[in-house]
N, C-alpha and C positions, 0 to 999 in steps of 0.2 A: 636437162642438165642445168640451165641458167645459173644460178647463184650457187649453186652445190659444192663448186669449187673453194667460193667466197665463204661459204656458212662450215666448212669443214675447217678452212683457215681460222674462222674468227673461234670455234667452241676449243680448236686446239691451244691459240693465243692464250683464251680464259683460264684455262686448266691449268697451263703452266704458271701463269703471272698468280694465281690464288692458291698454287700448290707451292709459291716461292721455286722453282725451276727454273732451269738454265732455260733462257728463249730465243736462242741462237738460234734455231733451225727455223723455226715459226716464222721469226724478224725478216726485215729486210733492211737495205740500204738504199737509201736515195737521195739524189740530188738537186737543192733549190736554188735558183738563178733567175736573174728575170732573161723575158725570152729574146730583148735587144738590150745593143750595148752601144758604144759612141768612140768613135777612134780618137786614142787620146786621153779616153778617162781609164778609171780604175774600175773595173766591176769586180762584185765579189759572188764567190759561189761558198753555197753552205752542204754539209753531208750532214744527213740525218740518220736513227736509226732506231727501228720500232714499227709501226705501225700508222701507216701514213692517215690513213682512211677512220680508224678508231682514235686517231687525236692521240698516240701512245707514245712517247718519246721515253728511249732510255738517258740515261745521265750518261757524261766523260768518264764520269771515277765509277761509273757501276758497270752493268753489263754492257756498255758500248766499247770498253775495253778490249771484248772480247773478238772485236772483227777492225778495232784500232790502226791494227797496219796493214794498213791499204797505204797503194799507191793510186796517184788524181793525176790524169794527163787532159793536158789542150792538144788538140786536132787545130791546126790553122788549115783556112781557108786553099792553099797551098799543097798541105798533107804533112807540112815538117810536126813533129811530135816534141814535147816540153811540158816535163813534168812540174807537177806545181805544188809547194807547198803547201800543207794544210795544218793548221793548230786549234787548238782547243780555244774559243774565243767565247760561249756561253754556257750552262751549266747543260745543256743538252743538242750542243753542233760544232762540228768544226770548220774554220773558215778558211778560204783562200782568194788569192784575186791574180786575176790578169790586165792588162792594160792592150787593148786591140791596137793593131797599126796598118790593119789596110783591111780594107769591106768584102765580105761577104760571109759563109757560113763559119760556125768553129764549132767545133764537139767538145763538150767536158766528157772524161772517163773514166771513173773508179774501178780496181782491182782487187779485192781483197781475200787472196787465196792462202792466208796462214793462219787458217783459223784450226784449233786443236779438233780433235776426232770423237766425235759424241753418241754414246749409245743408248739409241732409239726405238731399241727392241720392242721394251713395254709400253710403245707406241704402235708398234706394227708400223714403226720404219728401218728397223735393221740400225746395224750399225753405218758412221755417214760420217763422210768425210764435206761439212761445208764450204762451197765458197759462194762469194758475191760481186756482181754487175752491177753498175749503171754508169748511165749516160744522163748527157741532156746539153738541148744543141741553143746556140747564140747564133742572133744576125745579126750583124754592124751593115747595115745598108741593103745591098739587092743580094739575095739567096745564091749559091755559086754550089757546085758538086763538092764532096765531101770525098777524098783521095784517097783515104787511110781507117783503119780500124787496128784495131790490139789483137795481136798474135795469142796473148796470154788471157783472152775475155772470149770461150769458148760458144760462151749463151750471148747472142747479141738482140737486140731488138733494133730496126730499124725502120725510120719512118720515109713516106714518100715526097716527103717535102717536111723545111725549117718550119714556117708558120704556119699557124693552126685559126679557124675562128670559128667562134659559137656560130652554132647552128650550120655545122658544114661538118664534113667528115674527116676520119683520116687513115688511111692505109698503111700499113705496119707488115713485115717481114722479118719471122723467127727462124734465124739459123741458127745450127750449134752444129760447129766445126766447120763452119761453110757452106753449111748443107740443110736445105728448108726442113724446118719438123710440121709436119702433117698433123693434123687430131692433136693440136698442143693447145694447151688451155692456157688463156691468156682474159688478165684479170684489168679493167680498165677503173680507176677510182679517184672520185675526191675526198675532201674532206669532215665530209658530215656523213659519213657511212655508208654511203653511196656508193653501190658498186653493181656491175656487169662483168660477164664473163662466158667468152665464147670461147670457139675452139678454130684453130688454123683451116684454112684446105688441103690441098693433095701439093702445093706450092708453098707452103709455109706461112699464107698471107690473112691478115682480117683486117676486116676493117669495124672502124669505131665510128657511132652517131655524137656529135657533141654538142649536147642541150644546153650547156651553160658556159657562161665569161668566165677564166677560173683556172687556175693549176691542175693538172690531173698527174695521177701518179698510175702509167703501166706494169702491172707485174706478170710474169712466168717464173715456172720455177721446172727444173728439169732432173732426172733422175737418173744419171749415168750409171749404170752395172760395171766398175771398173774397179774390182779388189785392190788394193794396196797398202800402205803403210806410210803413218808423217808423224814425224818427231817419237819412233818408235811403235805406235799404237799400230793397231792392223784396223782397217774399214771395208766392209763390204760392198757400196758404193760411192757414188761424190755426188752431194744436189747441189746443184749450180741455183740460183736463184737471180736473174736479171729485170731490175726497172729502166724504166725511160719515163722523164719527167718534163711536159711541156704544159706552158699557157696557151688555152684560146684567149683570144681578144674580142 
């Protein structure tokens, strides 16, 4: 299986971006932040959206538009929840910031489940209702449990610890609905096209080897069988599609 996942992803990316096509479904979203912050100061986090891995970013005024309203929460250390502004600050990220006021872990959370309903047939994906996930965790001092998750972020990824460092590993747990997904492919990547990709066990968990100092960008993408209808249109299912975004040091 290895990279199967990853090479099916990337020739579908191609086809749409040179067929000028909608790339909503292909894309992801994710979140850049550094991985500590300082109580007191201002940190800021960025949402991206494209192709972490292929260096592909779409623009504000173009197809990033099209998964724009999202909502961005902070998790404190605590578990209280506080939504956080995000606005368009570069020709291809939006930005936001928090200022921490007491140490240990915090969660960023993007939601963006109102994205229009896209037919995928003459892909051999059906009709698809998208949405998108991510995360990405902050430490202001020593590491502390994490209280709280999003009711409305159905595909979670979760790691077993805040920090990460080269050349160590790291354990990761896919639920969706609460509930571990088994045999779920999950995609581990940096920036120079580098990617791996295994699949969960009978618990929902893998873990990752991490060879290099460096941001990585996790993705899964999940394929609910759940017929409905939004903003009028009928869809045959919903892909959830969820990253988690950490530095090794």
């Amino acid at each position: 299986m290895g990279n199967f996942f990853a090479m099916k992803k990337l020739l579908l990316v191609l086809v749409l971006i040179f067929c000028g096509l909608k790339t909503t479904i292909a894309h992801n979203l994710w979140i850049e932040t550094g991985s500590e912050a300082q109580i007191g100061e201002a940190h800021e986090v960025r949402i991206y959206y494209g192709e972490y891995t292929y260096d592909y970013y779409e623009t504000v005024s173009g197809n990033f538009a099209d998964v724009a309203d999202f909502t961005l929460w902070l998790v404190k250390p605590g578990g209280e929840k506080v939504e956080l502004e995000a606005k368009p600050e570069g020709e291809t990220f939006y930005s936001a910031s928090f200022t921490p006021k007491e140490r240990g872990s915090y969660r960023v959370q993007l939601v963006s489940n109102k994205t229009t309903v896209v037919d995928w047939t003459e892909y051999g994906l059906g009709v698809l209702k998208p949405d998108f996930y991510a995360t990405a965790d902050v430490l202001v001092g020593e590491e502390t449990d994490l209280k709280a998750s999003l009711e409305n972020a159905p595909l979670q990824i979760t790691p077993d610890k805040t920090g990460a460092s080269a050349g160590d590993h790291l354990r990761l747990t896919i639920t969706f609905k609460e509930k571990p997904l088994a045999e779920q492919e999950v995609m581990l990547s940096v920036a120079d096209q580098w990617t791996k990709t295994v699949q969960t066990d009978e618990n929902g968990e893998v873990v990752f080897e991490l060879p290099w100092e460096g941001q990585y960008v996790i993705e899964t993408v999940h394929t609910e069988e759940a017929p409905g209808s939004y903003q009028g249109d009928e869809y045959e299912a919903i892909r959830h599609t969820a990253t988690y975004t950490f530095t090794a040091k």
